[in-house]
C-alpha positions in Angstrom: 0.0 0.0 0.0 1.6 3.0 -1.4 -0.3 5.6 0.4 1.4 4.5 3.9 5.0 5.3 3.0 4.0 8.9 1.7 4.9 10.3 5.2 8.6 9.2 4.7 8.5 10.4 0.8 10.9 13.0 0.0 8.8 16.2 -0.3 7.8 17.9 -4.0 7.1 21.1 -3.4 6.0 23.2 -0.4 2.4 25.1 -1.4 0.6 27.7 0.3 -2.8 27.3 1.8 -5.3 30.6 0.5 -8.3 29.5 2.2 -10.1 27.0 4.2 -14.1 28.0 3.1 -15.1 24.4 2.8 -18.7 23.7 1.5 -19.0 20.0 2.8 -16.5 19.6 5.1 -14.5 20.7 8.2 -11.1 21.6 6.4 -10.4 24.8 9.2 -9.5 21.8 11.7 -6.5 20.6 9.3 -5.4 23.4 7.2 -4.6 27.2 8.1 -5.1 30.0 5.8 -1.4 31.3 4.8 0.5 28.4 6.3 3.2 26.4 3.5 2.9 23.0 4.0 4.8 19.7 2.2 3.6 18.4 -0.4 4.0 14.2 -0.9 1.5 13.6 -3.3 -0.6 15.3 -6.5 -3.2 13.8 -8.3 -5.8 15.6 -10.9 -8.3 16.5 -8.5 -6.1 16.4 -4.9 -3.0 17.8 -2.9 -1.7 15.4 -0.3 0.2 17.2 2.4 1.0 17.0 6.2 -1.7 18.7 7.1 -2.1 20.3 11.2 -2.6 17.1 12.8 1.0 15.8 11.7 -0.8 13.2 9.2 -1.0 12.7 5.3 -4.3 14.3 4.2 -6.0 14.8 1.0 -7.8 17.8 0.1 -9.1 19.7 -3.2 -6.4 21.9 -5.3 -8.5 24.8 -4.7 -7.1 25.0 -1.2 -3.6 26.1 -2.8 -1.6 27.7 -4.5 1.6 26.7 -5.7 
């Protein structure tokens, strides 16, 4: 399972987080508005960072820029 060794992946890329106004979901808890964070993973749709909570999450490109 790939997804459990992105913690110890070499980072891509540090991107900056430009907001947190989640429709659905509770991203204010994980993510802070201006905060750089380390980018493991990139997909079409997601970023997958080390998020607040010191884990890999997955959340919407939208959040970023970089």
């Amino acid at each position: 399972m790939l997804h459990q060794t992105w913690s110890n992946k070499e980072t891509i890329r540090t991107i900056e987080c430009v907001h947190t106004d989640a429709k659905k979901y509770m991203v204010n808890r994980a993510l802070t508005k201006g905060k750089s964070y380390e980018l493991k993973n990139e997909t079409d749709e997601f970023y997958f960072v080390i998020d607040n909570t010191g884990k890999i999450g997955g959340y919407y490109k939208d959040y970023f820029k970089g």
